[in-house]
ROPA-123757 format. One line per field, with one value per residue (C-alpha): residue in one letter; residue number from 1; x, y, z. Coordinates in Angstrom, 3 decimals, padded with zeros to 6 digits. Example, Ala and Ser with C-alpha at 12.3 -4.5 7.8 and 13.67 -1.06 7.14 Angstrom:
2
r: c(A, S) $
k: c(1, 2) $
c1: c(012.300, 013.670) $
c2: c(-004.500, -001.060) $
c3: c(007.800, 007.140) $
% end
This chain:
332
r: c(X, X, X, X, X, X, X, X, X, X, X, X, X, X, X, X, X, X, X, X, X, X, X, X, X, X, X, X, X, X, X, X, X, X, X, X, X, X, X, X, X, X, X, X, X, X, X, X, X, X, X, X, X, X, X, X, X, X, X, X, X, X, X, X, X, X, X, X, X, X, X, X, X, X, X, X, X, X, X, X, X, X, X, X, X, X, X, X, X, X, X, X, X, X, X, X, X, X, X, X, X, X, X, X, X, X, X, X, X, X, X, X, X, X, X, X, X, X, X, X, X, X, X, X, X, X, X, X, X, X, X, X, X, X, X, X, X, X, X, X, X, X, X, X, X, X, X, X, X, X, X, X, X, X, X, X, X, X, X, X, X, X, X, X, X, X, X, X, X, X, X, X, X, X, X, X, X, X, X, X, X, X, X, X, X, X, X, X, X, X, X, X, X, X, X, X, X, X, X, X, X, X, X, X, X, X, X, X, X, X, X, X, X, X, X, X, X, X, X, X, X, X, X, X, X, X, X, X, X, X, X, X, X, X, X, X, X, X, X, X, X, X, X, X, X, X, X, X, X, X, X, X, X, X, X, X, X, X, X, X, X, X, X, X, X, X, X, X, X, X, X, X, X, X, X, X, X, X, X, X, X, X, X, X, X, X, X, X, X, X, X, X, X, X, X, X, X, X, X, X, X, X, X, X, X, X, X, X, X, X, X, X, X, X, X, X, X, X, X, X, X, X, X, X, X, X, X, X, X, X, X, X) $
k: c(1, 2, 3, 4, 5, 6, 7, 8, 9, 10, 11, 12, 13, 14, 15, 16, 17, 18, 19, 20, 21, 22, 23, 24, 25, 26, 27, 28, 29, 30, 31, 32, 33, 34, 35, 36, 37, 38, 39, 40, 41, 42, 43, 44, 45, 46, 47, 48, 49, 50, 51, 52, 53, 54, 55, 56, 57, 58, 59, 60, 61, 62, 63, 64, 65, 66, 67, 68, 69, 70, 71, 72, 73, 74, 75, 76, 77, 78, 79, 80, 81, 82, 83, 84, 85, 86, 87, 88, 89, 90, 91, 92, 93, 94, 95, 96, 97, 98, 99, 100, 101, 102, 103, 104, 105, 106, 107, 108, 109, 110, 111, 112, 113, 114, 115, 116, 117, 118, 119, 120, 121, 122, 123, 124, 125, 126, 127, 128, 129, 130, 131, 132, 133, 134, 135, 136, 137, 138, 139, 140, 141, 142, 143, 144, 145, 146, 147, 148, 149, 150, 151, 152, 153, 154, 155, 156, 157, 158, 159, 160, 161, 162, 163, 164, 165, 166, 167, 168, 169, 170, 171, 172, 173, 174, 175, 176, 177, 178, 179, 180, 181, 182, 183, 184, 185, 186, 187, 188, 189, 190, 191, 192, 193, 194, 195, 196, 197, 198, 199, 200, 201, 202, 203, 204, 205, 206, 207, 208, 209, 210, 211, 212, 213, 214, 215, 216, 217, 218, 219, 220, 221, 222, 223, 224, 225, 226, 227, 228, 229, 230, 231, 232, 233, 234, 235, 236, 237, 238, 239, 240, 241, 242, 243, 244, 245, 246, 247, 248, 249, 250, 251, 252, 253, 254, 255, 256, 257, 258, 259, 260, 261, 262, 263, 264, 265, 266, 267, 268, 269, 270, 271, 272, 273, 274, 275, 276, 277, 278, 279, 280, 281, 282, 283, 284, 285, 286, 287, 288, 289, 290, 291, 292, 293, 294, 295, 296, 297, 298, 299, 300, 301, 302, 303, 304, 305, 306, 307, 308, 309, 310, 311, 312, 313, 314, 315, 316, 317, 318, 319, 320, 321, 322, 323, 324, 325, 326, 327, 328, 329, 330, 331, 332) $
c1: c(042.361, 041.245, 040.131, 037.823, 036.731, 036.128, 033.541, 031.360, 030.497, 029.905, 031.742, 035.510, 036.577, 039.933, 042.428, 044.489, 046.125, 049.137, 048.811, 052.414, 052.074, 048.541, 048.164, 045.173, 047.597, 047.733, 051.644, 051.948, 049.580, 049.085, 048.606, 050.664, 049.739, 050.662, 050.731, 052.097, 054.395, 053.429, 054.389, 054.061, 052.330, 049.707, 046.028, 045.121, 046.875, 045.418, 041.974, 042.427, 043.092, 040.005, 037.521, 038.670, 039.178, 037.148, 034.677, 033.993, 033.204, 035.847, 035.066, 038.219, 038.361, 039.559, 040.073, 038.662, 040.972, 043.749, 045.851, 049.498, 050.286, 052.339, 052.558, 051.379, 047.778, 045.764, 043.941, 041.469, 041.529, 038.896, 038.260, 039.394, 036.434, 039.221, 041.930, 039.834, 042.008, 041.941, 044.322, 045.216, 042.738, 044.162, 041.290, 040.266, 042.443, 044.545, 042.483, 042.806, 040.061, 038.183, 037.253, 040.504, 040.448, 044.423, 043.285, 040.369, 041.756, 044.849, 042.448, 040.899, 043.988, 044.670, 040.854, 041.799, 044.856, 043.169, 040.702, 043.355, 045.584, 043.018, 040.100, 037.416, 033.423, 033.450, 034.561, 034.604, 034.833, 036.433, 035.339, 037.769, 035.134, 034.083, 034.260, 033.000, 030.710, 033.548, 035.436, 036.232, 037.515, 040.661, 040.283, 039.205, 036.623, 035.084, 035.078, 033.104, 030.579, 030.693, 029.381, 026.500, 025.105, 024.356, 026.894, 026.636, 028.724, 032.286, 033.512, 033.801, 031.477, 028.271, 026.689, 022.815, 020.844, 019.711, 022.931, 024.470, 022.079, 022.884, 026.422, 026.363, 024.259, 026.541, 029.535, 027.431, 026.498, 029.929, 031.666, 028.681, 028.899, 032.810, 032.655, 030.317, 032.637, 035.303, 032.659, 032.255, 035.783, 035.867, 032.863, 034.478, 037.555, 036.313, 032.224, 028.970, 028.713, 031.266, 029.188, 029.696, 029.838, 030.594, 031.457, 029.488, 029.918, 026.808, 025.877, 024.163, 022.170, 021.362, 021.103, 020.427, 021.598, 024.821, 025.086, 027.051, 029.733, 030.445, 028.703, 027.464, 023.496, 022.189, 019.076, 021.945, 023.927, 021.271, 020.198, 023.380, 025.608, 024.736, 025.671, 025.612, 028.257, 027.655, 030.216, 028.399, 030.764, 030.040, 033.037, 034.793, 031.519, 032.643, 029.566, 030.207, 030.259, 027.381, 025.298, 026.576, 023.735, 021.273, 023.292, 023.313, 019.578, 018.874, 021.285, 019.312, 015.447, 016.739, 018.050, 015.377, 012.606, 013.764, 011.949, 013.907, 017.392, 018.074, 018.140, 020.849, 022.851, 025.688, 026.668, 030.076, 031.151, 034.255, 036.643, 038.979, 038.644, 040.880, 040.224, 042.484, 046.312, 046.743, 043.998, 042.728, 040.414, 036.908, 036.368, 034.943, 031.506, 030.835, 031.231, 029.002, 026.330, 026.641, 025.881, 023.053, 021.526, 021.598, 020.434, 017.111, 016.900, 015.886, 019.700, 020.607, 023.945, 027.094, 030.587, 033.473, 036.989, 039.642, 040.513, 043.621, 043.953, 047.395, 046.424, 042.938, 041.253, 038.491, 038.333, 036.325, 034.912, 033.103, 031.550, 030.927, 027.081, 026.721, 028.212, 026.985, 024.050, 025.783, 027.011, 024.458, 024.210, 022.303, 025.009, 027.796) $
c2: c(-131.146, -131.505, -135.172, -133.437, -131.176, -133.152, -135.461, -132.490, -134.006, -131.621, -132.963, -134.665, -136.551, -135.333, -137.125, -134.775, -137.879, -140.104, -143.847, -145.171, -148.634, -149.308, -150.725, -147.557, -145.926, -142.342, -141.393, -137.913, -135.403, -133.192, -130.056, -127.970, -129.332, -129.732, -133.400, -135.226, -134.712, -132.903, -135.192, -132.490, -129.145, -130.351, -130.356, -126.684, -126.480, -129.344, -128.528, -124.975, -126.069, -128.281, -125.593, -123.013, -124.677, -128.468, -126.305, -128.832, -128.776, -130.140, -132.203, -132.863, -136.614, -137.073, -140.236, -139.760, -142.452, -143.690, -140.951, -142.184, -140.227, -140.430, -144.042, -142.920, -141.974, -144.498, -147.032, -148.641, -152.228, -155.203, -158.070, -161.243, -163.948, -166.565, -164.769, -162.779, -159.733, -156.500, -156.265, -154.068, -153.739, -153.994, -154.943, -153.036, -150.285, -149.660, -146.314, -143.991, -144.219, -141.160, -141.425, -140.006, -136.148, -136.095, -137.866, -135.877, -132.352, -133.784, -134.411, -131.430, -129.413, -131.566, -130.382, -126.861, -126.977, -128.280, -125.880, -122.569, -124.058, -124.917, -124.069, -126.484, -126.860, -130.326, -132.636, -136.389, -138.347, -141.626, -145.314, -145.678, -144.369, -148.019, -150.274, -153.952, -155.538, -156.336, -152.774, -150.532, -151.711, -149.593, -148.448, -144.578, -146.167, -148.650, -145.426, -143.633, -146.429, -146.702, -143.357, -144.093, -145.946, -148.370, -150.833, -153.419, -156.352, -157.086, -157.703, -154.917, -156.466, -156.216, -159.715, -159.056, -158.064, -154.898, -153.603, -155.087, -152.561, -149.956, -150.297, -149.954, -147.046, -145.246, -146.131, -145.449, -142.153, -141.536, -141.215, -139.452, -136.839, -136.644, -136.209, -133.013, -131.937, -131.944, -130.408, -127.149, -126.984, -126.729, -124.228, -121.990, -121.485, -122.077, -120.702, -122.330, -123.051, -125.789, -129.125, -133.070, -136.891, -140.034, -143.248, -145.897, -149.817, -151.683, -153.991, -151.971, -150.743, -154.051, -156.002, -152.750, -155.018, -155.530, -151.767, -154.154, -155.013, -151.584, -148.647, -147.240, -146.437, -144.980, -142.995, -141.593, -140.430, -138.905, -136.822, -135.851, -135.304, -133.284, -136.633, -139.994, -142.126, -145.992, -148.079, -149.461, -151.931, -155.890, -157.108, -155.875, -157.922, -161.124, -160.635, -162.399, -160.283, -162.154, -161.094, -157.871, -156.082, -157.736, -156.642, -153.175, -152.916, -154.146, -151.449, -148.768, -150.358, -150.564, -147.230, -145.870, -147.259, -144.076, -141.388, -138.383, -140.557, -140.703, -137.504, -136.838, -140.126, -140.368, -144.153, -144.817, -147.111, -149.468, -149.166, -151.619, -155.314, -155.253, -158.872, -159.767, -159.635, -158.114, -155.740, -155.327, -152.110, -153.130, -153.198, -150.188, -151.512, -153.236, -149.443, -148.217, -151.148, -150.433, -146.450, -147.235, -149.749, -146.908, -144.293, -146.828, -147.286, -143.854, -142.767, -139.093, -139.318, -141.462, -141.635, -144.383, -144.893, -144.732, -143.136, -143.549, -140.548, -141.536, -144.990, -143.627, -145.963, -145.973, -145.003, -141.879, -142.033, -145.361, -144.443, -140.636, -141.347, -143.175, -140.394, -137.395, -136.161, -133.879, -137.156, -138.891, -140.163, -137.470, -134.654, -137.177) $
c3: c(-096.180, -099.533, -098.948, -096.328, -098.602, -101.176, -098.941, -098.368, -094.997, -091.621, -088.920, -088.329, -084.970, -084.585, -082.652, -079.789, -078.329, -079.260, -078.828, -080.282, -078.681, -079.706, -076.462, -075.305, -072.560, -073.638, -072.991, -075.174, -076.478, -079.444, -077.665, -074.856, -071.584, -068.136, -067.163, -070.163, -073.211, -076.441, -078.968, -081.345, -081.572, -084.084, -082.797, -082.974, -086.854, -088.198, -086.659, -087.841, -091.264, -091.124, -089.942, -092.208, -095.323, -094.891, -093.810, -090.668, -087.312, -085.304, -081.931, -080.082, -079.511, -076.266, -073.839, -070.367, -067.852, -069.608, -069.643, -068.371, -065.316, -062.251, -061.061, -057.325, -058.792, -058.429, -061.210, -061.368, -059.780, -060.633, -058.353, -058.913, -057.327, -057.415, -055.413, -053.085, -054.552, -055.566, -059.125, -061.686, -064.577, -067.331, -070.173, -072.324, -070.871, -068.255, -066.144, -063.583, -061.153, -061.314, -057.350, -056.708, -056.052, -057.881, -060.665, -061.299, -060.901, -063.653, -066.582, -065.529, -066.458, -069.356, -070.639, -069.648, -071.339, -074.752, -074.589, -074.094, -077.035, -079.819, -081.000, -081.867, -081.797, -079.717, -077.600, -078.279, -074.937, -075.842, -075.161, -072.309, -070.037, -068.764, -065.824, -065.513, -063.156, -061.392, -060.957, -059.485, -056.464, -055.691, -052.064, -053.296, -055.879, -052.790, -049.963, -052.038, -052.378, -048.794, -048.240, -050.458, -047.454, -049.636, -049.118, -046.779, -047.853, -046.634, -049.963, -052.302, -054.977, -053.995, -053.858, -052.892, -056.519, -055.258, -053.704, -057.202, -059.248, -057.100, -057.496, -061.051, -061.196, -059.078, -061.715, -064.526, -062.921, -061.569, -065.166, -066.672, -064.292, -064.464, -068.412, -068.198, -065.287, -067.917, -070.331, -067.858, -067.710, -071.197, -072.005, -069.338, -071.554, -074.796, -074.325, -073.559, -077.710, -077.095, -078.033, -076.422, -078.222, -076.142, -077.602, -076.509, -076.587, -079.192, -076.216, -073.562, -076.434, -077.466, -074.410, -071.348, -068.926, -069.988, -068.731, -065.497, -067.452, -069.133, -066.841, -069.983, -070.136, -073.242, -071.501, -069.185, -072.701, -074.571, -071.391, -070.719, -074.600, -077.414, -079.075, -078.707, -080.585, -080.709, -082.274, -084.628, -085.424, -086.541, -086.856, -083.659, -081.935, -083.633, -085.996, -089.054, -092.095, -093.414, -090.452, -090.083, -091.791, -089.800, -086.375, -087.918, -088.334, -084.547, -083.405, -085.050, -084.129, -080.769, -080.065, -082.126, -079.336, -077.274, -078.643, -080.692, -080.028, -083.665, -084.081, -081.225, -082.519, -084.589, -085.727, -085.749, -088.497, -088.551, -091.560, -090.512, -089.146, -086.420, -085.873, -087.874, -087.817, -090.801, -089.586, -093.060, -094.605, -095.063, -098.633, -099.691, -101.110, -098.121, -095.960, -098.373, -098.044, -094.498, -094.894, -097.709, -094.730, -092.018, -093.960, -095.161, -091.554, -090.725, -089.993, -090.359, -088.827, -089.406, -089.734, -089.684, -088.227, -088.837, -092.093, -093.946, -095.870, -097.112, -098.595, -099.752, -097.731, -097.932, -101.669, -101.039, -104.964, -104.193, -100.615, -100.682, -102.666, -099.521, -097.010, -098.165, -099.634, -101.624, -103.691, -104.171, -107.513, -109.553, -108.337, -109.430) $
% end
């Protein structure tokens, strides 16, 4: 708390879900619910603690498919051109597919739940809100494609270029509107103040037509969320260190073609290289180079992940001039 404190910064992403095996299946939560275990009873203290003496806003960071329920609810399946088969997806998560009435009406109550058993200003909708050119082709996911009318190949990937950028509109569209389902479920507990973020992969900023391979648009984000969260992160995109500052800059030129989307942006910063085995911190000069560059760039808005309070990492003496205008070096 005091580390918090001492940042003078506005807003934390607080984590309500437990991820032991690091692998991105959600099996236990931090808060009573119905559907999975509480691992332990912590979410509403700790973000109680932050809000009333951090003086922060909270936003609940929460995933959106990869919760772990029962095995008879279906997930999502990608198509395999080889095989001629539907399989299990299983990169970067593995999902439930959100065509399914069970699945749907689960996460609700898991959203219910968080909202009856914490308080918080936000929600946080995690990255795991994707699907690839080739998903989702579980039989629920492909019916309702079906009924589109728009489908007219045998195979469940659409082959013909129109029917293909119809097809992922409708998935794009399809977890956007699912998230502020989740949202309403939310505000109806908690109140209409109740704000939304959404991670969102560098790439379909970058390049929009890689929006195939991750259903992610960022027109479709800043209509729909209070905030939009790229991961702003080099290193995760095989950007070499040395070029990272360069890749930062044509993040923030290209999301700041879309009129007033900086100001509605909040750009996620990586504080560890997980790259690497040893998964190493990013030194903390480098963070703060990156902050410096965002904040020359126009930036209001920024943040990084994770932080290790315990190991003081990052060392919040060398990057708070960067992170908070309330450091900045004539305050010091």
């Amino acid at each position: 708390m005091q580390r918090v404190y001492d940042m003078k910064i506005s807003h934390v992403f607080l984590q309500a879900f437990s991820d032991p095996q690091g692998d991105g299946t959600v099996k236990s939560l931090y808060f009573p619910n119905r559907w999975l275990p509480m691992r332990a009873d912590l979410f509403n203290f700790v973000s109680w603690q932050l809000q009333t003496r951090g003086n922060v806003k909270v936003y609940a960071w929460m995933p959106v498919l990869a919760f772990d329920l029962a095995s008879d609810l279906p997930r999502v399946q990608r198509w395999d051109p080889q095989t001629g088969k539907a399989l299990l997806a299983r990169q970067p998560y593995v999902r439930l597919s959100p065509w399914d009435p069970r699945v749907r009406q689960q996460i609700t109550d898991i959203y219910e739940d968080l909202a009856r058993h914490a308080s918080f200003s936000g929600i946080l909708f995690h990255d795991d809100a994707v699907l690839t050119d080739f998903e989702d082709v579980s039989p629920e996911a492909v019916a309702a494609w079906r009924q589109t009318g728009m489908a007219h190949d045998a195979a469940p990937v659409p082959q013909r270029p129109q029917e293909r950028q119809a097809w992922m509109r409708f998935k794009s569209q399809t977890l956007t509107r699912f998230t502020l389902d989740l949202r309403q479920a939310v505000q109806a507990i908690r109140g209409p103040q109740v704000k939304t973020a959404r991670n969102l992969f560098a790439l379909p900023i970058l390049e929009p037509q890689s929006e195939a391979w991750f259903a992610q648009n960022l027109d479709d984000f800043l209509a729909a969320y209070d905030w939009t969260v790229p991961m702003a992160m080099p290193l995760m995109e095989s950007v070499p260190i040395d070029a990272s500052q360069a890749w930062l800059t044509r993040l923030v030129q290209a999301v700041a073609r879309h009129p007033g989307a900086l100001k509605q942006t909040i750009f996620e910063l990586q504080a560890r290289d997980w790259n690497r085995r040893q998964q190493n911190a990013i030194p903390d000069q480098q963070l703060a180079d990156w902050m410096r560059l965002l904040r020359l760039n126009g930036v209001k808005n920024y943040g990084y992940y994770p932080d290790d309070f315990i190991n003081n990492q990052p060392d919040i003496s060398r990057i708070r001039p960067q992170f908070s205008s309330w450091w900045y070096p004539d305050h010091d």
